[in-house]
C-alpha positions as CSV (number, residue, x, y, z in Angstrom):
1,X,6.4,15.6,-49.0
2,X,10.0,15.1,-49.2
3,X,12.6,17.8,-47.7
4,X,13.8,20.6,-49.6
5,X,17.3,19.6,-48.2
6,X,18.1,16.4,-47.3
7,X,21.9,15.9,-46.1
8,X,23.1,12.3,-45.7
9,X,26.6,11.1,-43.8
10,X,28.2,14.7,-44.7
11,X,32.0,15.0,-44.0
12,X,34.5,17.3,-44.4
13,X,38.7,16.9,-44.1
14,X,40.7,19.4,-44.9
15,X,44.5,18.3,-46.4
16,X,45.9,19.2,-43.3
17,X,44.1,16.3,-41.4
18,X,41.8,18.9,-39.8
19,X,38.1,17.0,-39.5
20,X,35.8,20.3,-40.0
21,X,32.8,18.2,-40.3
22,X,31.6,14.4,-38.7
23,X,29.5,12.5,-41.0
24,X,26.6,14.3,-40.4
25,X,23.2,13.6,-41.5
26,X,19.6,16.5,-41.6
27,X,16.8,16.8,-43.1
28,X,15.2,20.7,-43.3
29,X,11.4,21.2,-44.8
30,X,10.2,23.5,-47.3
31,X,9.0,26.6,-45.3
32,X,10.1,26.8,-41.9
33,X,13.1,28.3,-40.1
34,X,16.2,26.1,-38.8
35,X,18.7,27.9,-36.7
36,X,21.9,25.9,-36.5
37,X,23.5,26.9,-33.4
38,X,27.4,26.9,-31.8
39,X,30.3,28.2,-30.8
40,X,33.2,29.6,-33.2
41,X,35.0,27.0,-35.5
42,X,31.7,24.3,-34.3
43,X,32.2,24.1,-38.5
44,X,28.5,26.3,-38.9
45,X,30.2,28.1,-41.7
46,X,31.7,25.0,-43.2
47,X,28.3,22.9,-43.5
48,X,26.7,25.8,-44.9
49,X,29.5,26.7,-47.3
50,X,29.2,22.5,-48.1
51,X,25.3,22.5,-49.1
52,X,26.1,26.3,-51.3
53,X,28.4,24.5,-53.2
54,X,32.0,26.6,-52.1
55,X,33.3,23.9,-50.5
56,X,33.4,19.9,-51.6
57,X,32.6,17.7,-49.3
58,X,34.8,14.9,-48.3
59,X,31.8,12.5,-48.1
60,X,28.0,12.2,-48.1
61,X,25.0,13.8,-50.4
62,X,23.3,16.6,-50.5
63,X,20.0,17.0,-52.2
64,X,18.7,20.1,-53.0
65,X,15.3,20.1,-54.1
66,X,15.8,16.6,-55.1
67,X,19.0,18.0,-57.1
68,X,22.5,16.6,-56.2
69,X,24.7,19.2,-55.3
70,X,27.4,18.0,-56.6
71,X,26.1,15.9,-60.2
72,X,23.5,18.7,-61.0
73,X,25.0,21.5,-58.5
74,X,23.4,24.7,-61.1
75,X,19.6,23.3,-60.5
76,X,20.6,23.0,-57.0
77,X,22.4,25.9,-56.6
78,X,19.7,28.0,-58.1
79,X,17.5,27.3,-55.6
80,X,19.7,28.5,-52.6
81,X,20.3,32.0,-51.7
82,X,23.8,32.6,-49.6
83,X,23.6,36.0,-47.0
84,X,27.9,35.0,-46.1
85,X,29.8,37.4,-43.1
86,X,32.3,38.4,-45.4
87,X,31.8,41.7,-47.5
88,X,32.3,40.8,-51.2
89,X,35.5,42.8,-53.2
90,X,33.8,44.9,-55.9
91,X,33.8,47.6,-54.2
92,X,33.9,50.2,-56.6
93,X,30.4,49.0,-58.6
94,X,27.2,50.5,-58.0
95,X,24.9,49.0,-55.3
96,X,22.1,48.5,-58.3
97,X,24.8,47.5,-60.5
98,X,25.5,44.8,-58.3
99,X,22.1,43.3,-57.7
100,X,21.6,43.4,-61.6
101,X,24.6,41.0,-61.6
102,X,23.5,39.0,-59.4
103,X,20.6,37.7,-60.6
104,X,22.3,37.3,-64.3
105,X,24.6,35.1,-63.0
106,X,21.8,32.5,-62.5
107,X,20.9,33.1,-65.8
108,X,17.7,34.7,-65.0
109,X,16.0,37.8,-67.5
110,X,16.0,41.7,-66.1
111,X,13.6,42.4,-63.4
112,X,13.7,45.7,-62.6
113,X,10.5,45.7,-60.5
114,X,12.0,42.9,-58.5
115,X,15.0,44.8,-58.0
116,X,13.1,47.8,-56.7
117,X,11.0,46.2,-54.5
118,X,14.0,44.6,-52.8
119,X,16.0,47.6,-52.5
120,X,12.8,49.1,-50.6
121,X,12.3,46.9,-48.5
122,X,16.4,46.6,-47.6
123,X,16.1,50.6,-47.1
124,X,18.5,50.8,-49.8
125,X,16.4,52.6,-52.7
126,X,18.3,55.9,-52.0
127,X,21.7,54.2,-52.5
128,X,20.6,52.5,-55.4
129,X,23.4,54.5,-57.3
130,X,26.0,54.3,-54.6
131,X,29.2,52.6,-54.8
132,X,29.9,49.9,-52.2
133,X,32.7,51.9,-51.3
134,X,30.8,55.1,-50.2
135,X,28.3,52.7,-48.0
136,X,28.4,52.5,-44.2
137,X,29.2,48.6,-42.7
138,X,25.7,48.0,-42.1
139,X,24.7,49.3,-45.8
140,X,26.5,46.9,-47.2
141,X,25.4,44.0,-45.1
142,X,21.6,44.8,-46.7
143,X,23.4,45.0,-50.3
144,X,24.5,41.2,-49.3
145,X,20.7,40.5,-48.3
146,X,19.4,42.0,-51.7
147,X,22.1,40.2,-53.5
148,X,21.0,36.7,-51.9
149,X,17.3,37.5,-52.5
150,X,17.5,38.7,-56.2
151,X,17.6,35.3,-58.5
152,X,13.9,34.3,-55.8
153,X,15.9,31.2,-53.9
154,X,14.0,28.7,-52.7
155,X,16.1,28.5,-49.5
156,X,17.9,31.4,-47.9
157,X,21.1,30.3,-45.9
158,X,21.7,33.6,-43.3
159,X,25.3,33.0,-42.0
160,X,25.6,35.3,-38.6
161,X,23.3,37.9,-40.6
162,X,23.1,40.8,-37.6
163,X,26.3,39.8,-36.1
164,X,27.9,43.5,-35.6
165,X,25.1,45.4,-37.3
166,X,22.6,48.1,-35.8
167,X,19.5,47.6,-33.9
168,X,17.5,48.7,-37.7
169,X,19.0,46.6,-39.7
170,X,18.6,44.1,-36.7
171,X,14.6,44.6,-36.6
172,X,14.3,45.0,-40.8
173,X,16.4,41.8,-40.9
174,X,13.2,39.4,-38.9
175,X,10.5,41.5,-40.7
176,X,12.3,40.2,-44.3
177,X,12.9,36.5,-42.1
178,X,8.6,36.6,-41.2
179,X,7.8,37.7,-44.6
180,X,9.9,35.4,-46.5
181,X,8.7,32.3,-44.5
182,X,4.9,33.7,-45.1
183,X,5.9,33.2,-48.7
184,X,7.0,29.7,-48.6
185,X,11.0,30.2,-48.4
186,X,12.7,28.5,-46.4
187,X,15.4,30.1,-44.0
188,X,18.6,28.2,-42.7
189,X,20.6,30.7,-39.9
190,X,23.3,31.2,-37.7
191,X,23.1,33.0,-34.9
192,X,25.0,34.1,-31.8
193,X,22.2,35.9,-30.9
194,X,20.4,33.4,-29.3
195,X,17.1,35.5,-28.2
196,X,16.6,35.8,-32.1
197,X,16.9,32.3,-32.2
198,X,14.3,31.5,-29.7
199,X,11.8,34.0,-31.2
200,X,12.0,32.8,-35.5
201,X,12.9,29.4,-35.5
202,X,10.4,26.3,-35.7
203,X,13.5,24.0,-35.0
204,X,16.9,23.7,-33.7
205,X,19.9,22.0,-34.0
206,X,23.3,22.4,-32.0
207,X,26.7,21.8,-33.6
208,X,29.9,21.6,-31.6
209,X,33.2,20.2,-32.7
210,X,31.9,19.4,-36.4
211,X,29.2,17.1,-34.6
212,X,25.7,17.7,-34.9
213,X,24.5,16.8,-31.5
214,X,21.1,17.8,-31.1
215,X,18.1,18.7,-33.7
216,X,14.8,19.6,-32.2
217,X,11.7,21.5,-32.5
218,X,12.4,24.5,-30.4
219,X,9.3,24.1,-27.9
220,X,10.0,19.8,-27.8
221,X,13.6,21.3,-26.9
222,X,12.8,23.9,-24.1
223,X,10.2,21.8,-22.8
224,X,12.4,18.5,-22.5
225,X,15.8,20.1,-21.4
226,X,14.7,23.8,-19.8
227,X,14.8,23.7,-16.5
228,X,13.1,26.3,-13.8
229,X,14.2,28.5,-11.5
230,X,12.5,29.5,-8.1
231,X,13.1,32.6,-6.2
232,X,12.3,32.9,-3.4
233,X,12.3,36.6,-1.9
234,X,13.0,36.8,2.5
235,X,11.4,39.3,4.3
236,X,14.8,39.7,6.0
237,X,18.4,39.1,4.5
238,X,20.5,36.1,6.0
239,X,24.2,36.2,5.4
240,X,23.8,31.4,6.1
241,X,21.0,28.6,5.6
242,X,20.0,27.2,8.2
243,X,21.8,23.6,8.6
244,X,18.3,21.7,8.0
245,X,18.2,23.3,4.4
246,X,21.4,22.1,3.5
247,X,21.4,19.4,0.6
248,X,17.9,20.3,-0.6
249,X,19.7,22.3,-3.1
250,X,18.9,26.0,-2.3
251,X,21.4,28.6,-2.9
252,X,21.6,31.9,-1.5
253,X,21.1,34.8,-3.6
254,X,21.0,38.9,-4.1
255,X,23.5,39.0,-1.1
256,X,21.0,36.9,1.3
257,X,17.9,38.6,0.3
258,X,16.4,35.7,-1.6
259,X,17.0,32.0,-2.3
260,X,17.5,30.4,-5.7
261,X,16.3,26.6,-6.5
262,X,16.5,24.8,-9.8
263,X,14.2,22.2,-10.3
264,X,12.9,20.0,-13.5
265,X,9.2,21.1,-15.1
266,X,8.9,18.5,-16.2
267,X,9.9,15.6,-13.1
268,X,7.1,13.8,-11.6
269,X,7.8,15.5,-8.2
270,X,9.1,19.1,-8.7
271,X,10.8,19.2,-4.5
272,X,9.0,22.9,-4.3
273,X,6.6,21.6,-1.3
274,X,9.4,20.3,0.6
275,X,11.2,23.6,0.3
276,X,8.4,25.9,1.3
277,X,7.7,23.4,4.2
278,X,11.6,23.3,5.1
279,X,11.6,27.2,4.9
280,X,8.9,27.6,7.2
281,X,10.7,24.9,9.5
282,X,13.5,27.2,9.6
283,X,11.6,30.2,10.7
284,X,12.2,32.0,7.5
285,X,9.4,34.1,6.3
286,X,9.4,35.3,2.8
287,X,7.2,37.8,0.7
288,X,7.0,36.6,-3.0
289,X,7.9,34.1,-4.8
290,X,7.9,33.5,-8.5
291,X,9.7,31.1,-11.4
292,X,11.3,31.8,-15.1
293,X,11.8,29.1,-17.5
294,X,15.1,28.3,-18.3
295,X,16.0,30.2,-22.5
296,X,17.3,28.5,-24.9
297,X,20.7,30.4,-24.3
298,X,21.2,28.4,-21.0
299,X,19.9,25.2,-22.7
300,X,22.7,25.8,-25.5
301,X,25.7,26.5,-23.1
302,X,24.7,23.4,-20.9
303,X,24.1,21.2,-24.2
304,X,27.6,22.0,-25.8
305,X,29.7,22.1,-22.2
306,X,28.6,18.5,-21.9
307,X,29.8,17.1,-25.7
C-alpha cells in the first residue's frame, strides 16, 4: 500500500536567504502515529505548515493521498486536519458557530450529530454557545481540536498540541490521539513533551537545523541507541574510588553512596562482570543493585547535540 504522505527532496528558503528546510525526503503510513521531534526553530512548524498547504515550498513534492499539494492542493488539503499553537482571531463568534464553519469551508453538508459528538468528547458541549472570547486558554485549545476534526481528515497534523495546557486537557488530548488511530487516522505531532512521545508514537523522527536526521520506529530506536545505566548502591558512602577502578568508567554518585556505570544493551560484552569483580577487589561491599534503560528524552538530546 502506498503512504498516505509521501514527501520527496522538500526545501524551504525564505527571501532573506534563511534555509528553514534541507531537502528533505519521508514517507508516513495510513494509520499510525509519527512524532517529529526538536528543538525550537529545528523548522517542525515549517514542514508541517509546508504539507497543510500555508507555506510553498521552495522545492520537492508532497503527495497527499496520492494528491499533489500543490497541482490538486483542495483534494489534498481535504484530507488533512491542522491542530496549529496559535489561537485563531474570531474571537467574538460562538464556539458552535465556529465548528459549523469549519467544516463548510471544505465544502462539506451540515452534520449536526458530528458536531455534537465532537464537542462531547472535547468537553466543550456546555460552551457550545460561548464566545471564544469568554473561554479559558485551554478551552480554546479543544475549540482548535474540534475545529481540525470537524470536515473527518484523513490525517491529523498536532503542532505542540498540550504545550501550556492542563493535566485534563493533557489526558483527554491521548484518549482522542488512541481513538482516532483505532479508527484508521493517521496522527503527525510535535511534541516537547517527550514522555508522550515515547508512550503514542509507532515511529520517530528527529529534526534539527531544517535537517531531518533520524526516522525510526520508536522500539528499533531505543533499542539501537538507548543505553543503560547501572547503580550500584554501597553499604557505606566513599567520598574517592579506589585507584584500581579508575578508567573502567564508574562515576560516583548520591554524594558517595552509590556508583553510576553506563554501558551498551546491546554490545557483545556489557563490562558489568568486570565491575562487580573490580568492586569486590576493592573491598567495597554494596547492597543492591539495579539498571533503567536509557528514554527517549536522553536519546533525543544526545541525537541532536551531535548534528
Amino acid at each position: 500500500m502506498p503512504p498516505i504522505l509521501s514527501i520527496r527532496n522538500l526545501e524551504k528558503t525564505y527571501d532573506g536567504g534563511f534555509q528553514a528546510l534541507k531537502p528533505l525526503s519521508l514517507d508516513i503510513h495510513a494509520g499510525e502515529v509519527f512524532a517529529l521531534l526538536g528543538p525550537n526553530g529545528a523548522g517542525k512548524t515549517t514542514l508541517i505548515s509546508t504539507v497543510c498547504g500555508l507555506v510553498r515550498p521552495s522545492g520537492g513534492q508532497i503527495l497527499i493521498g496520492g494528491h499533489d499539494n500543490q497541482t490538486a492542493y483542495r483534494q489534498a488539503r481535504r484530507l488533512v486536519g491542522l491542530v496549529p499553537q496559535e489561537m485563531p482571531t474570531l474571537q467574538f463568534e460562538q464556539v458552535r458557530d465556529l465548528i459549523r464553519l469549519s467544516r463548510g469551508l471544505f465544502g462539506l453538508p451540515p452534520d449536526e450529530t458530528l458536531i455534537e459528538r465532537i464537542l462531547k468528547d472535547l468537553s466543550l458541549w456546555d460552551k457550545r454557545d460561548a464566545a471564544l472570547k469568554e473561554l479559558s486558554g485551554g478551552m480554546k485549545r479543544r475549540v482548535l481540536v474540534a475545529k481540525a476534526l470537524v470536515h473527518e481528515p484523513q490525517i491529523l497534523f498536532l503542532d505542540e498540541p498540550t504545550a501550556g495546557v492542563d493535566v485534563e486537557l493533557r489526558r483527554d488530548m491521548w484518549r482522542i490521539v488512541t481513538d482516532l488511530k483505532a479508527r484508521g487516522v493517521t496522527i503527525i505531532l510535535t511534541t516537547h513533551y517527550i514522555e508522550e512521545a515515547e508512550e503514542m508514537a509507532d515511529r520517530v523522527g528527529v529534526i534539527t537545523r531544517g535537517e531531518l536526521i533520524l526516522v525510526e520506529e520508536k522500539a528499533a530506536l531505543m533499542r539501537k541507541l538507548g543505553r543503560k545505566e547501572l547503580k550500584v548502591e554501597l553499604a557505606e558512602p566513599v567520598s574517592v574510588l579506589p585507584d584500581s577502578l579508575s578508567g573502567l568508567g564508574i562515576e560516583l554518585a548520591d554524594e558517595g553512596r552509590s556508583l553510576r556505570y553506563i554501558y551498551d544493551a546491546q554490545g557483545e560484552r556489557t563490562g558489568i562482570t568486570g565491575i562487580l569483580n573490580a568492586l569486590s577487589d576493592a573491598g567495597l561491599r554494596f547492597h543492591d543493585l539495579h539498571t533503567k534503560q536509557s528514554s527517549l528524552e536522553e536519546i533525543f538530546v544526545d541525537l541532536v547535540k551531535d548534528s
